[in-house]
C-alpha positions in Angstrom: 30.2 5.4 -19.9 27.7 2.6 -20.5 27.8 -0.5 -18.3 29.7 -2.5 -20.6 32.3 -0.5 -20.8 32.8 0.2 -16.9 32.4 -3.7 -16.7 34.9 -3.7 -19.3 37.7 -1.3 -17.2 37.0 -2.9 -14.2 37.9 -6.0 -15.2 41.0 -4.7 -17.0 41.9 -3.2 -13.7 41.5 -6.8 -12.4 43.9 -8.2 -14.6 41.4 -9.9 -17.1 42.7 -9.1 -20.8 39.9 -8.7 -23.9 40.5 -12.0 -24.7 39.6 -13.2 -21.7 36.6 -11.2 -21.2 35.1 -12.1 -24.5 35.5 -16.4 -23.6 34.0 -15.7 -19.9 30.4 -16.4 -19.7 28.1 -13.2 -18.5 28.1 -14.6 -15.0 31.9 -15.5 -14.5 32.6 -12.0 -15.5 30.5 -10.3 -13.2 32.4 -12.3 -10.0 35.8 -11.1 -11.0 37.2 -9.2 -8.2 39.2 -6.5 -9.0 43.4 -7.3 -7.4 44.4 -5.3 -4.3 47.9 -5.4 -3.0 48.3 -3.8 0.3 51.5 -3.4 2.3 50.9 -4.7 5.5 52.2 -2.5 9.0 56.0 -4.6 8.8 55.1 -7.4 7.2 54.1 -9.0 3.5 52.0 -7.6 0.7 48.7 -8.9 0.8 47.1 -9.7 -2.2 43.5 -10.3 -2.7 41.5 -10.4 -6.0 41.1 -13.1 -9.0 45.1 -13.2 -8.9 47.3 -14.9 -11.6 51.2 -14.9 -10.7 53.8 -16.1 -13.2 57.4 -16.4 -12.9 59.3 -14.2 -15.6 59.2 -17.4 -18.3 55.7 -17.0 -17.9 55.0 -20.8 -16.0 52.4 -19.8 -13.4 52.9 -19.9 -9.5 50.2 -22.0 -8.0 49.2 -19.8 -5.3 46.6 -22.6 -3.7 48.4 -24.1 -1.0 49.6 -20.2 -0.4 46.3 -18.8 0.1 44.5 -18.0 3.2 40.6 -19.2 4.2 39.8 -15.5 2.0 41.6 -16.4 -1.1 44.3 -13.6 0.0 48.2 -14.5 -0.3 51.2 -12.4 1.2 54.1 -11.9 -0.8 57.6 -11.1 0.7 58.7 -7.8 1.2 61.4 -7.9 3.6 63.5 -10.0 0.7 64.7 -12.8 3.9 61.4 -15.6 3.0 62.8 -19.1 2.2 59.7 -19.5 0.0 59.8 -16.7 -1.9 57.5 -15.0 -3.7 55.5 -16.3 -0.7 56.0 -14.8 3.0 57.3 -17.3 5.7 57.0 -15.1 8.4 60.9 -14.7 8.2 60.4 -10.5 8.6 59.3 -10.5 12.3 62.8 -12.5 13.0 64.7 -10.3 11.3 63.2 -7.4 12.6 61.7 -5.7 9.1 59.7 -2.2 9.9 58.0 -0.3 7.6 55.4 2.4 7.8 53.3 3.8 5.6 55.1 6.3 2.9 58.5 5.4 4.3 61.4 4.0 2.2 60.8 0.6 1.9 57.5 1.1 0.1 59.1 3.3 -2.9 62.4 0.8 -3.6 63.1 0.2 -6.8 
């Protein structure tokens, strides 16, 4: 595979469309960082990467005020946050568990 096409999926793994890619200059692409969502030990997802989050109409989510001194935000899983799609810290009231490959991280 040459370098330009690894470039190429790795960005697509990031999120970043063709069209994207082909308007970003040579040194913007090479910064994107690929997204990571990892389910934290009874609490949020965390997401970290060059993340975009939309609503289902498609309007964006500004995620600024949301993200942490890394750039990383932490989505809801426990379904109780009053600022959903954001985590509020509501899960350690209400007493959410969850552990790696149980239930909670294959619902539907």
């Amino acid at each position: 595979m040459s370098t330009i096409s690894r470039k190429s999926a790795l960005l697509a793994t990031a999120g970043v469309s063709v069209a994207a890619l082909s308007r970003m200059t040579p040194a913007a692409a090479q910064s994107v960082q690929p997204v990571r969502i990892t389910p934290t030990l009874d609490g949020p997802n965390k997401v970290t990467g060059d993340i975009e989050l939309s609503w289902p109409s498609g309007n964006r989510v500004d995620i600024r005020s949301q993200a942490d001194k890394d750039g990383a935000i932490y989505l809801c899983r426990c379904g109780r946050s009053l600022n959903k799609p954001f985590c509020d810290g509501t899960h350690a009231k209400v007493g959410f568990r969850s552990r790696e490959g149980d239930d909670t991280a294959h619902r539907e």
